[in-house]
Backbone bond lengths (Angstrom), bond angles and torsions (degrees), N, CA, C in turn:
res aa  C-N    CA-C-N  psi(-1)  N-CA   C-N-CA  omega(-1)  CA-C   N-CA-C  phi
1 X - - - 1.450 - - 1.530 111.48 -
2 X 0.657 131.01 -21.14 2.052 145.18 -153.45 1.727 93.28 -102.51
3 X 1.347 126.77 -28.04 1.570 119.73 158.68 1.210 98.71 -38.00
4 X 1.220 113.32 -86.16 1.592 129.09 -131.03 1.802 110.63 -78.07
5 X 1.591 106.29 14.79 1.281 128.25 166.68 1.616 122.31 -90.81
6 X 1.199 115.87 108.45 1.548 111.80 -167.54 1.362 135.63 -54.78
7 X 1.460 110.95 -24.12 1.485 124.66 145.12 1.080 136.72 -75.01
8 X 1.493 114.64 18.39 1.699 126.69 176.38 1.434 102.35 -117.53
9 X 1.442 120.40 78.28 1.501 121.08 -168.37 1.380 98.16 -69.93
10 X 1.107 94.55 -67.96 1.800 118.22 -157.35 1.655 96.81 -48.22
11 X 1.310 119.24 -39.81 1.538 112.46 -176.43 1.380 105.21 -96.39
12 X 1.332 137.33 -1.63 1.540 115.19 150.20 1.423 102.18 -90.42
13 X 0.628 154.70 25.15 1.730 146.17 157.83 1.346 99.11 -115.45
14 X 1.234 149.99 -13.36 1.181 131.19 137.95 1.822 131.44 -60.32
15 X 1.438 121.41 -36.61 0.680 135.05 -173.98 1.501 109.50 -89.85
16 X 1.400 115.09 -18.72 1.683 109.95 166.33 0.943 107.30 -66.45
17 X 1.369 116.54 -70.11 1.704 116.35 160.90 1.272 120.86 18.85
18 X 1.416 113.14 -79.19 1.211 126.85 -146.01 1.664 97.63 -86.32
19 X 1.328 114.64 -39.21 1.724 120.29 172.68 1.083 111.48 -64.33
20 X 0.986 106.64 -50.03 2.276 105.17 169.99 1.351 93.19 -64.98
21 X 0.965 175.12 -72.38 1.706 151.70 -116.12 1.465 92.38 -90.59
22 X 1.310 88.63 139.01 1.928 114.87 -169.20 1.194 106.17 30.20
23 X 1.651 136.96 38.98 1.477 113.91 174.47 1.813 93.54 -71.30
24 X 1.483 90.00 166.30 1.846 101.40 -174.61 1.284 92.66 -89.17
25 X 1.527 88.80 166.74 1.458 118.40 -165.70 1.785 105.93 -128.24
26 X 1.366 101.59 -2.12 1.807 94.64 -168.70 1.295 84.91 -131.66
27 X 1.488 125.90 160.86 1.142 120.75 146.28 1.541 142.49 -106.53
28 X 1.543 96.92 19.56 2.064 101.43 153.42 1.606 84.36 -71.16
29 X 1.357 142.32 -24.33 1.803 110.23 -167.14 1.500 107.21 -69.28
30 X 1.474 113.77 -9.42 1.765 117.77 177.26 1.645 118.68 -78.40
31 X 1.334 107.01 -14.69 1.641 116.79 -158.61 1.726 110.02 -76.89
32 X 0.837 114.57 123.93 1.538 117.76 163.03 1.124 112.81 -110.24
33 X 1.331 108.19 131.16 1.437 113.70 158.31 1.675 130.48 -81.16
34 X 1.253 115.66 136.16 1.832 105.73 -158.06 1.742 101.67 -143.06
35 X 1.862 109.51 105.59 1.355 85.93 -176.18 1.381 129.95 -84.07
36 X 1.691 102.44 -22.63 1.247 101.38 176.57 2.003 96.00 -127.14
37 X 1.819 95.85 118.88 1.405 84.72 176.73 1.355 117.16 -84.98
38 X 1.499 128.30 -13.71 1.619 121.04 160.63 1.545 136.71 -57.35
39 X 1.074 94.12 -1.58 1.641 118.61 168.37 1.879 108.17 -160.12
40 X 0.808 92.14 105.29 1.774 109.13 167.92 1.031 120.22 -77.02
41 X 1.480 136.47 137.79 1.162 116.79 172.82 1.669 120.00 -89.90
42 X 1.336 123.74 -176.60 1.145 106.55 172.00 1.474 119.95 -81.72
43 X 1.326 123.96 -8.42 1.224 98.31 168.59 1.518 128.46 -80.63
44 X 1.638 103.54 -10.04 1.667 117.73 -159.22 1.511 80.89 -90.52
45 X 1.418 141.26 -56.60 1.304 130.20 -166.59 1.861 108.51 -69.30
46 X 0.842 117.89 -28.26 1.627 120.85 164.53 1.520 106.89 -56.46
47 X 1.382 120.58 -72.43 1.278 127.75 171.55 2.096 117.65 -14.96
48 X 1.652 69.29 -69.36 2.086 87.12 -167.04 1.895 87.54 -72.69
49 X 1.333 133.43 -30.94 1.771 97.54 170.21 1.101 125.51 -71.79
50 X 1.605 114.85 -25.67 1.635 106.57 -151.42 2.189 95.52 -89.59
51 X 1.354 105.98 -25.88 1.674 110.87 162.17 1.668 101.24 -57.99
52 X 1.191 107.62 -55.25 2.036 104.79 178.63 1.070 99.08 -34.69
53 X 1.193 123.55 -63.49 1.870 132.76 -106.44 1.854 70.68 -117.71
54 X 1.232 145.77 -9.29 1.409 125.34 159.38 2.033 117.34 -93.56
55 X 1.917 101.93 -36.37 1.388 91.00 -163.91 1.223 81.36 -112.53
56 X 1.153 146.82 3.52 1.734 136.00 -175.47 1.656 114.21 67.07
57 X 1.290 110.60 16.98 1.778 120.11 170.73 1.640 101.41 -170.09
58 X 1.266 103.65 145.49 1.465 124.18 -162.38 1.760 104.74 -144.50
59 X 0.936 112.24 129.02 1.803 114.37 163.82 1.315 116.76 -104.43
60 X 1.592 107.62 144.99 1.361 114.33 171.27 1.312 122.88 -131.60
61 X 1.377 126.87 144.83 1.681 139.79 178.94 1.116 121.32 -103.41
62 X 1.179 127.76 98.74 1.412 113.47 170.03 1.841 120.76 -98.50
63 X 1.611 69.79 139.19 2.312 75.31 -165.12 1.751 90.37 -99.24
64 X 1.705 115.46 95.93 0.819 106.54 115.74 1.638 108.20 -152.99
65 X 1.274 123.91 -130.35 1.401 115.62 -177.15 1.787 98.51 -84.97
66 X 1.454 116.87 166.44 1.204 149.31 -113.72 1.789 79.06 -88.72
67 X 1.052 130.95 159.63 1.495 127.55 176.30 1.530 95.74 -132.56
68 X 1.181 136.71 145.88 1.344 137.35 142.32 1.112 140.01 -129.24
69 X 1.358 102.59 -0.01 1.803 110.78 173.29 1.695 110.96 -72.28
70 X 0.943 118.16 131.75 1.255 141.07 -163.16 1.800 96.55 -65.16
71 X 1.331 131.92 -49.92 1.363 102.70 166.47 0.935 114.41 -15.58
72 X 1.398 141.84 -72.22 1.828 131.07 -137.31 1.782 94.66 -54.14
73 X 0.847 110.91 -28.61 1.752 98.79 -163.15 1.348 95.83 -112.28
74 X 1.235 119.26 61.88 1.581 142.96 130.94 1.464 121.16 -133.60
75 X 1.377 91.70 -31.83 1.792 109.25 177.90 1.719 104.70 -58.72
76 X 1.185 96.31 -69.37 1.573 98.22 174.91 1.790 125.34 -48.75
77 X 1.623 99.14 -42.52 1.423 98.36 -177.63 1.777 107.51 -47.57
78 X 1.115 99.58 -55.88 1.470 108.38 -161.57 1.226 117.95 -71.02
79 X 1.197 112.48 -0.41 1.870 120.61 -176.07 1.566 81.01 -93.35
80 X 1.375 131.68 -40.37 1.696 124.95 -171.69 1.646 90.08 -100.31
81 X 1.179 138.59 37.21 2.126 108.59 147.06 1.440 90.13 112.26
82 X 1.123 128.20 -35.85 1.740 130.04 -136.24 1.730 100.94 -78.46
83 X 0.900 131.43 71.60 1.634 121.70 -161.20 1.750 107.64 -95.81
84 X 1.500 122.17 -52.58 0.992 133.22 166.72 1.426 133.84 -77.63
85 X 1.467 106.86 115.69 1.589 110.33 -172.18 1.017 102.43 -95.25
86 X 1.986 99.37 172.73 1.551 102.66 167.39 1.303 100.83 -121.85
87 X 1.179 135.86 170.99 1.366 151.93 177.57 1.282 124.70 -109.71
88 X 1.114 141.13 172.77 1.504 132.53 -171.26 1.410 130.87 -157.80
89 X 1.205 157.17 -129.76 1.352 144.28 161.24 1.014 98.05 -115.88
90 X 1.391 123.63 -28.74 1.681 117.32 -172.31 1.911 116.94 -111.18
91 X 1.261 101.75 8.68 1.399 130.29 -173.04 1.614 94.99 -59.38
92 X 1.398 113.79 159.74 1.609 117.47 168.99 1.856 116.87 -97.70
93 X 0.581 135.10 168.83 1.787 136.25 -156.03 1.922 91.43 -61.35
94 X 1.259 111.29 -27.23 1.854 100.53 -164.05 1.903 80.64 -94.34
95 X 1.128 134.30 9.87 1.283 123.24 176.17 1.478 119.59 69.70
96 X 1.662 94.89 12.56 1.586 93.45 -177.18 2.172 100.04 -109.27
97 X 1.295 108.76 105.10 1.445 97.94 178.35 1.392 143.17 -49.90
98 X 1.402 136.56 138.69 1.221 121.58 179.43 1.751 113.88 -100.11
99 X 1.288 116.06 100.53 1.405 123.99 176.09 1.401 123.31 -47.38
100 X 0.899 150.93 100.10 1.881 157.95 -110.70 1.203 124.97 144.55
101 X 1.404 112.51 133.34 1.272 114.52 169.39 1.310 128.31 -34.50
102 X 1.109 164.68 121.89 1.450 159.74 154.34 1.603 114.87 -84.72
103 X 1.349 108.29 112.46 1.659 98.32 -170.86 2.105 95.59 -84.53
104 X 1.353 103.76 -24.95 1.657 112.02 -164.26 1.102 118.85 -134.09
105 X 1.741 158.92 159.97 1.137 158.69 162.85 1.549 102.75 90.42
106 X 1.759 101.38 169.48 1.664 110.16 -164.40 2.209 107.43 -47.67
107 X 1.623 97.91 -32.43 1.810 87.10 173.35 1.470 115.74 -51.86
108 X 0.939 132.69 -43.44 1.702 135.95 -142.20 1.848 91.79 -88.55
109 X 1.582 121.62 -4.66 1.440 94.51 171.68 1.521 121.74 -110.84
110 X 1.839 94.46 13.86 1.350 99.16 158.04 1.628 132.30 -119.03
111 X 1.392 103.84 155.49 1.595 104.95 -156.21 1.904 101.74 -48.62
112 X 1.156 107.83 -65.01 1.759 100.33 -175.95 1.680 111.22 -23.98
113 X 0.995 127.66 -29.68 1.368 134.69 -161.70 1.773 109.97 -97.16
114 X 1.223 118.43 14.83 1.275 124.23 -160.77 2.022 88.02 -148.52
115 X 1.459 94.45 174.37 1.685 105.24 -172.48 1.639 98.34 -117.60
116 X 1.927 106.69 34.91 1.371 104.64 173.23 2.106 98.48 -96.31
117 X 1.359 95.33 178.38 1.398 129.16 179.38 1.295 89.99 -50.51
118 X 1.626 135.98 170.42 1.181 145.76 -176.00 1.648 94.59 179.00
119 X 1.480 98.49 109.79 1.508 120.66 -158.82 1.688 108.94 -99.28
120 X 1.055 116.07 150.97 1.738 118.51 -149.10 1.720 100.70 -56.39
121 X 1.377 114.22 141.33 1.550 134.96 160.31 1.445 115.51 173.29
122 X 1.467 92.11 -175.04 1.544 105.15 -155.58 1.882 97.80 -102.11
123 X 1.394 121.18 147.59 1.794 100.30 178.60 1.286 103.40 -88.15
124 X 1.428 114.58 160.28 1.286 141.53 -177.90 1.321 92.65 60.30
125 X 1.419 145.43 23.77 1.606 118.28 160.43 1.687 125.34 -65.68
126 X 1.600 106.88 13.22 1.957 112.74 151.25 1.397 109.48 -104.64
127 X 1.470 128.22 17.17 1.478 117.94 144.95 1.276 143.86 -84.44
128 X 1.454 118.65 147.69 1.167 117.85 178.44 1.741 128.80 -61.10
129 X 1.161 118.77 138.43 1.721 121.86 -165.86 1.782 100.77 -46.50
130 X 1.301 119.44 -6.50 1.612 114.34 178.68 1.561 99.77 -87.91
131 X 0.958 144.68 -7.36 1.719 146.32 -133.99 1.442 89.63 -160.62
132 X 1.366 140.09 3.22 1.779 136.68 -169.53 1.432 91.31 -49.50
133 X 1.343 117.78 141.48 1.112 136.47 162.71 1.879 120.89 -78.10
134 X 1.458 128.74 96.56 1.188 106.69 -163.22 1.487 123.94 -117.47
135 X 1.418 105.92 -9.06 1.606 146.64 165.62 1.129 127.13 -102.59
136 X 0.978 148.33 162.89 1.179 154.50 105.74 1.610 136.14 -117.72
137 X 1.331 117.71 158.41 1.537 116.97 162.70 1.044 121.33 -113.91
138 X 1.377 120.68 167.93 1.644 101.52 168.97 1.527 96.88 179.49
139 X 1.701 113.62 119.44 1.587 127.16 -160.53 1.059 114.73 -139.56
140 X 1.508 115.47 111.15 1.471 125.82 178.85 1.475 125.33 -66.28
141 X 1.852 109.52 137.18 1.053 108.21 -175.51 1.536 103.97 -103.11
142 X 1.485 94.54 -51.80 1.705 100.32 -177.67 1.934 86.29 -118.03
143 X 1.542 98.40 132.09 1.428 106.79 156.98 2.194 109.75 -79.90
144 X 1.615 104.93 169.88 1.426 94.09 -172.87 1.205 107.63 -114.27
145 X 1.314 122.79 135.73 1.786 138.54 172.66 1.681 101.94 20.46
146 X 1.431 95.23 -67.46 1.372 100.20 -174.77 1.691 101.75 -153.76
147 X 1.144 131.26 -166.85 1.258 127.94 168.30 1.726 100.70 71.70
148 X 1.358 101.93 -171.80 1.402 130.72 176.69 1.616 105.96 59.37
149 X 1.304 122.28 53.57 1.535 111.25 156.93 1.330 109.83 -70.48
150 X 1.214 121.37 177.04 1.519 137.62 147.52 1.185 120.27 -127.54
151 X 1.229 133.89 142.25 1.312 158.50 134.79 1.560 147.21 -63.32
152 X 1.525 110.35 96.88 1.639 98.17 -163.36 1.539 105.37 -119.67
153 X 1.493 101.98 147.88 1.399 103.21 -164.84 1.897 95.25 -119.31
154 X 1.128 117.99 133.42 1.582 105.84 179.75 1.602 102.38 -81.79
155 X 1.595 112.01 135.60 1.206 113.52 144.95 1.163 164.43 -28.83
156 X 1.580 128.44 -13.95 1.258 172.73 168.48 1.555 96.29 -86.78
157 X 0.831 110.49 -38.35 1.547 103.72 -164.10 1.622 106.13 -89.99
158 X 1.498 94.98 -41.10 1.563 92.63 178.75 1.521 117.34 -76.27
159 X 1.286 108.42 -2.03 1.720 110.62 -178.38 1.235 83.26 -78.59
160 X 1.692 135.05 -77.25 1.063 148.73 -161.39 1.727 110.59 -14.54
161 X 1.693 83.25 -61.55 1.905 87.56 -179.19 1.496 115.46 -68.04
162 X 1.111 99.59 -27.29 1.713 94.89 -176.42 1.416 102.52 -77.49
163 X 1.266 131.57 -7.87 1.756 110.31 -179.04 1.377 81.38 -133.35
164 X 0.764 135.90 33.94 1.628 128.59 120.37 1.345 127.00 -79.73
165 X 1.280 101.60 -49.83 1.564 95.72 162.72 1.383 129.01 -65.46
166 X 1.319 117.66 -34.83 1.799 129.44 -169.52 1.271 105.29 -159.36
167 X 1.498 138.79 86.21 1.571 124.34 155.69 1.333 92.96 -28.91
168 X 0.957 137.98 -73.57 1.802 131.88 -161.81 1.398 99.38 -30.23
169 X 1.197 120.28 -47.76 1.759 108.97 -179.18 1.757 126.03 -47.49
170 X 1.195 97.32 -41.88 1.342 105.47 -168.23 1.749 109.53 -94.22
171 X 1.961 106.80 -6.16 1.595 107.18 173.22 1.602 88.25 -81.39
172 X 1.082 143.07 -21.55 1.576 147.19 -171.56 1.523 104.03 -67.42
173 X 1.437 102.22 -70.56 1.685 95.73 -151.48 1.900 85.31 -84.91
174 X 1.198 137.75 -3.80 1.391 126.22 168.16 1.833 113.52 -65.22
175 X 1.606 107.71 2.75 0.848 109.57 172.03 1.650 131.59 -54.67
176 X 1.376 111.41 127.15 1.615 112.40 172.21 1.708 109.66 -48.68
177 X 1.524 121.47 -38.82 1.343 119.59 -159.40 1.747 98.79 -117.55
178 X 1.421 122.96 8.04 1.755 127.73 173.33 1.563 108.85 -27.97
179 X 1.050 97.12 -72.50 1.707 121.22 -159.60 1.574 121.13 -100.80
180 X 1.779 126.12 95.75 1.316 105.38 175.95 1.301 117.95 -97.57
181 X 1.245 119.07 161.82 1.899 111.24 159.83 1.017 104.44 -150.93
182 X 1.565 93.80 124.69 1.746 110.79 -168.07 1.488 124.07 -77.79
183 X 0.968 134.70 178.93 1.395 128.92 -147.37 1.711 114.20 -92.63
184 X 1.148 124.51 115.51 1.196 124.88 -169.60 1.595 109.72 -56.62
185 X 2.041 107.61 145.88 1.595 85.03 -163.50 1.973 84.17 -120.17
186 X 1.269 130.04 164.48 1.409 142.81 164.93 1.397 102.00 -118.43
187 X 1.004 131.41 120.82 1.360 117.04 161.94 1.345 123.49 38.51
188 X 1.256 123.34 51.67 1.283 152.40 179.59 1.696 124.08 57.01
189 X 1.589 94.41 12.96 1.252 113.89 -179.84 1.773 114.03 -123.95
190 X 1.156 106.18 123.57 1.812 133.60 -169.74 1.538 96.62 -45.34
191 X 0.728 122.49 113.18 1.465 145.01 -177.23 1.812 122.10 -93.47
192 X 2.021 94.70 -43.02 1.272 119.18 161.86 1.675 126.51 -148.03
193 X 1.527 120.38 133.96 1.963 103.31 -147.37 1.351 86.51 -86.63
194 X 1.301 102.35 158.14 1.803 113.49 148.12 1.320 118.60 -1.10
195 X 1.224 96.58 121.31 1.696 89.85 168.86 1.997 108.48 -129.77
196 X 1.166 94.00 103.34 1.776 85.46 178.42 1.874 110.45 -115.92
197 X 1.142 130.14 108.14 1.137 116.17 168.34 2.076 111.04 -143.31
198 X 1.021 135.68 -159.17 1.965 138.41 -177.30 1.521 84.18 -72.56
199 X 1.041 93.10 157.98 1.627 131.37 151.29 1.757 128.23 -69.18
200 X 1.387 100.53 -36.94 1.682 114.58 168.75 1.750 103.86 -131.08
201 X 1.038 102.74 153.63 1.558 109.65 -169.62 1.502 98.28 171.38
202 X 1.529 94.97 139.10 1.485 134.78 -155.24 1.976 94.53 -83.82
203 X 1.290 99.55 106.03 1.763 87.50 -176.43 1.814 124.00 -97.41
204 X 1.528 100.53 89.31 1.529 115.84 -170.38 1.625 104.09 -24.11
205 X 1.491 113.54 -34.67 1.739 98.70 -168.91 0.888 119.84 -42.70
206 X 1.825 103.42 -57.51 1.471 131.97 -148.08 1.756 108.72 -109.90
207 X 1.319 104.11 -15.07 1.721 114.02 -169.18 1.525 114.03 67.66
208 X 0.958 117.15 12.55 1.527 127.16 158.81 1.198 162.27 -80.43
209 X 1.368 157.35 138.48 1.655 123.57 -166.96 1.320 95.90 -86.55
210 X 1.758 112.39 152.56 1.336 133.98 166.37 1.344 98.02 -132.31
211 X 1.542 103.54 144.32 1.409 118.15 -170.53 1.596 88.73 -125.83
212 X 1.615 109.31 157.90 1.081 131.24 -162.67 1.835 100.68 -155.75
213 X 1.612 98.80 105.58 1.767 76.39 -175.59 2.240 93.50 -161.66
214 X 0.939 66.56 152.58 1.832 75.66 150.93 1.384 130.94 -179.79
215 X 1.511 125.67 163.11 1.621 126.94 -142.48 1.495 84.30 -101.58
216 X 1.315 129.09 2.21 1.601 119.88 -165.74 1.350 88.67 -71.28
217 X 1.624 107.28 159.21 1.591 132.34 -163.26 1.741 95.16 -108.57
218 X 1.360 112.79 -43.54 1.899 132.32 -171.42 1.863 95.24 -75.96
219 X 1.631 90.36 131.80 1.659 88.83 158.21 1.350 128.73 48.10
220 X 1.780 121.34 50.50 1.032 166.81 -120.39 1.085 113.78 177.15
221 X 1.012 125.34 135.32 1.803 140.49 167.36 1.820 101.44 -138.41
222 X 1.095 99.51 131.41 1.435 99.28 137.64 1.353 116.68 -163.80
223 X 1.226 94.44 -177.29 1.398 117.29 -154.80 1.495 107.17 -49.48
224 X 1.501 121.57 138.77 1.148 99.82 -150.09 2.484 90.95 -121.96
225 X 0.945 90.67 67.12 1.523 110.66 -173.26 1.979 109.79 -126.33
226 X 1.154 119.43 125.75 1.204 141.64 151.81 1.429 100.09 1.43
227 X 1.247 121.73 -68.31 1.969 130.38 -142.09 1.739 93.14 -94.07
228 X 1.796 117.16 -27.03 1.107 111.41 173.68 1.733 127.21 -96.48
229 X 1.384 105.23 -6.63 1.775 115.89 167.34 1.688 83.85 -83.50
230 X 1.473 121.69 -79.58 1.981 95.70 -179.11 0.974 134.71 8.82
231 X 1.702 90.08 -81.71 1.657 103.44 -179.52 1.734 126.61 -67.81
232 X 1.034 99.35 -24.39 1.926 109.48 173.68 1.752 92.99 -67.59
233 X 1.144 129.29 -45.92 1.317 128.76 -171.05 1.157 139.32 -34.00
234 X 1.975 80.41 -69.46 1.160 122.63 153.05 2.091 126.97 -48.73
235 X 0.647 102.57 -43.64 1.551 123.88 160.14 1.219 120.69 -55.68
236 X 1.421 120.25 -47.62 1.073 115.83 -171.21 1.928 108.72 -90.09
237 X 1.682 95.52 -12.05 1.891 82.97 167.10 1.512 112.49 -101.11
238 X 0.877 105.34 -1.10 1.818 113.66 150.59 1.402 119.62 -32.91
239 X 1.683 83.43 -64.04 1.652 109.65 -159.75 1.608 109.36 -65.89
240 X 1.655 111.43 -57.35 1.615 123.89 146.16 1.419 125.07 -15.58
241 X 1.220 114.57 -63.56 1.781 120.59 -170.48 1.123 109.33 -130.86
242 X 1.308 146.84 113.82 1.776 126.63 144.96 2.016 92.17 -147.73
243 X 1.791 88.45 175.77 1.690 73.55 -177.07 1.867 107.87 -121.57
244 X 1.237 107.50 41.92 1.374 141.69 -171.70 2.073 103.32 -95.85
245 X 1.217 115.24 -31.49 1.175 119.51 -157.23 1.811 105.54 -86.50
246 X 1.584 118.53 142.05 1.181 123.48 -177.66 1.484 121.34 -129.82
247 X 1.331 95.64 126.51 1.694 106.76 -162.27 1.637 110.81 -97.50
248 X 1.284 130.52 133.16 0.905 129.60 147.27 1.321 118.62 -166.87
249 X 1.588 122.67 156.66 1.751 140.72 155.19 1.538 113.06 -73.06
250 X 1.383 83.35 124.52 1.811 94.55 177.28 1.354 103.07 -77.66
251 X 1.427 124.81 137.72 1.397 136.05 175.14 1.279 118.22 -104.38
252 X 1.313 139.18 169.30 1.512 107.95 -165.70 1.463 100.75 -91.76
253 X 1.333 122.15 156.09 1.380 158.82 162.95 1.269 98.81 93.84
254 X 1.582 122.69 33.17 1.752 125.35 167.52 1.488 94.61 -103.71
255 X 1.552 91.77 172.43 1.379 98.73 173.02 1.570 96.16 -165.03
256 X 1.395 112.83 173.14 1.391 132.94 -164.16 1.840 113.45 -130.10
257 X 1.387 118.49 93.62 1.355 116.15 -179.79 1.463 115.88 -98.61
258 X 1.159 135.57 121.40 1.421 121.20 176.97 1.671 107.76 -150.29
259 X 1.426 108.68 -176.00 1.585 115.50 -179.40 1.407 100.47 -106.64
260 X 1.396 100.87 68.35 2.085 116.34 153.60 2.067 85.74 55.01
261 X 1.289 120.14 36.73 1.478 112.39 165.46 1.878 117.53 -38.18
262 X 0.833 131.51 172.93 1.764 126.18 150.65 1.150 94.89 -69.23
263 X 1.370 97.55 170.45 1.780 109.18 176.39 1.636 96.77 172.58
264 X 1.010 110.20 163.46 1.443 126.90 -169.34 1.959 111.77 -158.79
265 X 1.523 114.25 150.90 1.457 116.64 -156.90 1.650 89.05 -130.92
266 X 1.509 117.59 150.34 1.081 138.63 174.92 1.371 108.59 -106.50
267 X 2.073 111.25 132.11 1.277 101.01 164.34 1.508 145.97 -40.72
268 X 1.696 134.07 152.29 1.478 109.60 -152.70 1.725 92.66 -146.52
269 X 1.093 102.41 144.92 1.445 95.65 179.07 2.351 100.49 -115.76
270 X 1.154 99.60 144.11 1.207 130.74 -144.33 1.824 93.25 -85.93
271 X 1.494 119.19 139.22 1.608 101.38 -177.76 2.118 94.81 -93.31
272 X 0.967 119.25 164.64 1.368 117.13 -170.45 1.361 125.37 -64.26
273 X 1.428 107.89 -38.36 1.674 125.13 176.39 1.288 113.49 -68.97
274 X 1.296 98.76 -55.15 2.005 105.31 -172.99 1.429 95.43 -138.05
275 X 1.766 115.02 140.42 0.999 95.09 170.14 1.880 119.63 -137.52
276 X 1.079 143.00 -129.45 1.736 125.49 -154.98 1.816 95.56 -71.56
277 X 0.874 92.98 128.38 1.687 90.96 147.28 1.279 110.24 -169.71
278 X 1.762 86.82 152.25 1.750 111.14 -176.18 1.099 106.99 -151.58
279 X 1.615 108.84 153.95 1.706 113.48 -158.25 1.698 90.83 -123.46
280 X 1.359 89.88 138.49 1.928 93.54 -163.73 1.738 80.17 -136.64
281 X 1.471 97.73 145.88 1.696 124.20 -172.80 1.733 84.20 -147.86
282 X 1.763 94.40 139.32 1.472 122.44 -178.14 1.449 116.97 -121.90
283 X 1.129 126.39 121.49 1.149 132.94 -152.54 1.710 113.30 -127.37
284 X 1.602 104.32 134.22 1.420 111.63 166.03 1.375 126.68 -69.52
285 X 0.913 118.10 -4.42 1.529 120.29 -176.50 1.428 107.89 -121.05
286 X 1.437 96.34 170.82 1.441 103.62 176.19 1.553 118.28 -97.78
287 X 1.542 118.70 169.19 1.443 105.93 178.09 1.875 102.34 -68.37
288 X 1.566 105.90 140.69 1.427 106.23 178.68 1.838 116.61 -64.44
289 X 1.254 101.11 151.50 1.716 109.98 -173.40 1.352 110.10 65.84
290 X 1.798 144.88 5.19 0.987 128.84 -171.30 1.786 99.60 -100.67
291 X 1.546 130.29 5.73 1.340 105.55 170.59 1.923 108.15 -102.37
292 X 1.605 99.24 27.31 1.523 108.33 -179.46 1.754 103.22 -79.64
293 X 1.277 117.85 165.82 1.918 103.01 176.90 1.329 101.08 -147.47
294 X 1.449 107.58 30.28 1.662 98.53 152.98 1.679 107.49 -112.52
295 X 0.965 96.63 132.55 1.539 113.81 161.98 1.667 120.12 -105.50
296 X 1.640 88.28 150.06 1.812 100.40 -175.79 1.392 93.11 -66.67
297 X 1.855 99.55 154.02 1.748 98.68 -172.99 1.661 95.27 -84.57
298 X 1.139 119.00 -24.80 1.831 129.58 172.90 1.173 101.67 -71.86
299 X 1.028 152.08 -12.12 1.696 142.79 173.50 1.201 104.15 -88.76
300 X 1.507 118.49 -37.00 1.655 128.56 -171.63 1.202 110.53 -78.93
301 X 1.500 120.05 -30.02 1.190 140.43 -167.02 1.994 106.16 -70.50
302 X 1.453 92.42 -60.21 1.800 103.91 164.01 0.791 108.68 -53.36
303 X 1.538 137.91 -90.57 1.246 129.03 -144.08 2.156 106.02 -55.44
304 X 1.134 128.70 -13.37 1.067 123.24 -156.72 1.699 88.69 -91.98
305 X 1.366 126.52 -15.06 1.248 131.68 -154.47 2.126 90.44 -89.54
């Protein structure tokens, strides 16, 4: 925790250190292979933390035929830490969502629910610090025609650049009042309150940074000061160029576990019979063992290969 404090030089430059050495650069170095995800073994659940517990998102494959019962994405959570969910307005009754087109009802007037673009952020960054979003899952059943990659960028990394370029950046968006999001309305009645709090912030649970952010232009506030347009600026050519960022399409029986990384989705075009879906569960916790900061020198050693 004492990195990501601006008067702790000497120990964030030690501790970058150690996150830059062999972090990966591709993302097959994220992939696990998993044959049975209702029982993991220990080497496959070692594998997918100690990749967590370096880039803060990990992928997994499972080789066998196609799964779709929604267990797996509790089964798995809980073999990695993930015990407490969150729920949502557009969530399904077990609180675990189904990612899909929506032609009708409250899903279909938000972008996830459509085969549009879905522009970089963190989920639940309009919840309240009781409901923080600090996990997620998210496991493909049907990949789409074409389209729908994602892109995840770890958090750590994007602090990194921003106080490399300007500690001032990161005294900005550490702001208590950085980031607002105004209150969701239903029928002229608040559905979800205000939410104004930083962009990076030190999370007492876990001793970790959690980021809270998004590139949306609509229904947005921020802070409307010199040091905090900078730092949004700055952020946003982050988001544009760096060579930190990892691309991929979920195929079916993959899935995507990480600690609420950024990430962003590409428009997708739909196959005619059946078309994308993926079941995403949001989680209060973090993946287990990932706020530890030693790494195996043979784990560091691979992934750098």
């Amino acid at each position: 925790m004492r990195q990501f404090l601006l008067e702790n030089d000497s120990v964030y430059r030690q501790w970058r250190e150690r996150k830059l050495q062999g972090y990966p650069r591709a993302t097959e170095q994220l992939i696990v292979d998993v044959r049975n995800p209702y029982q993991l073994t220990p080497a496959e659940t070692n594998t997918l933390l100690h990749i967590c517990q370096k880039t803060n998102v990990v992928i997994y494959r499972i080789s066998r035929p196609v799964i779709s019962d929604k267990s797996i994405i509790s089964a798995i959570a809980a073999q990695l830490g993930l015990l407490r969910m969150d729920t949502n307005l557009c969530a399904d009754q077990d609180s675990i969502s189904s990612i899909q087109i929506m032609r009708k009802g409250l899903s279909s007037v938000y972008v996830p629910y459509t085969n549009k673009a879905l522009n970089w952020h963190t989920d639940g960054y309009y919840n309240p610090d009781a409901r923080r979003i600090r996990a997620f899952l998210m496991h493909c059943i049907r990949p789409a025609s074409s389209g729908g990659e994602n892109t995840y960028l770890d958090p750590e990394i994007i602090y990194i650049l921003l106080r490399d370029n300007d500690p001032q950046n990161i005294r900005a968006l550490m702001d208590d009042h950085a980031m607002t999001i105004p209150p969701n309305q239903k029928h002229n009645k608040p559905t979800r309150d205000e939410q104004t709090g930083p962009v990076f912030l030190i999370d007492r649970q876990t001793q970790t940074l959690h980021m809270r952010y998004t590139a949306r232009s609509r229904n947005v506030i921020w802070k409307n000061d010199p040091a905090t347009k900078c730092a949004k600026s700055a952020l946003s050519d982050i988001l544009m160029d760096n060579e930190y960022q990892f691309h991929h399409r979920l195929q079916s029986n993959e899935g995507v576990i990480c600690n609420n990384v950024l990430h962003n989705r590409t428009a997708f075009v739909d196959h005619a019979a059946a078309g994308r879906l993926l079941y995403r569960a949001r989680f209060y916790d973090r993946v287990t063992a990932t706020h530890q900061t030693d790494e195996p020198q043979d784990l560091i050693n691979a992934m750098a290969k």
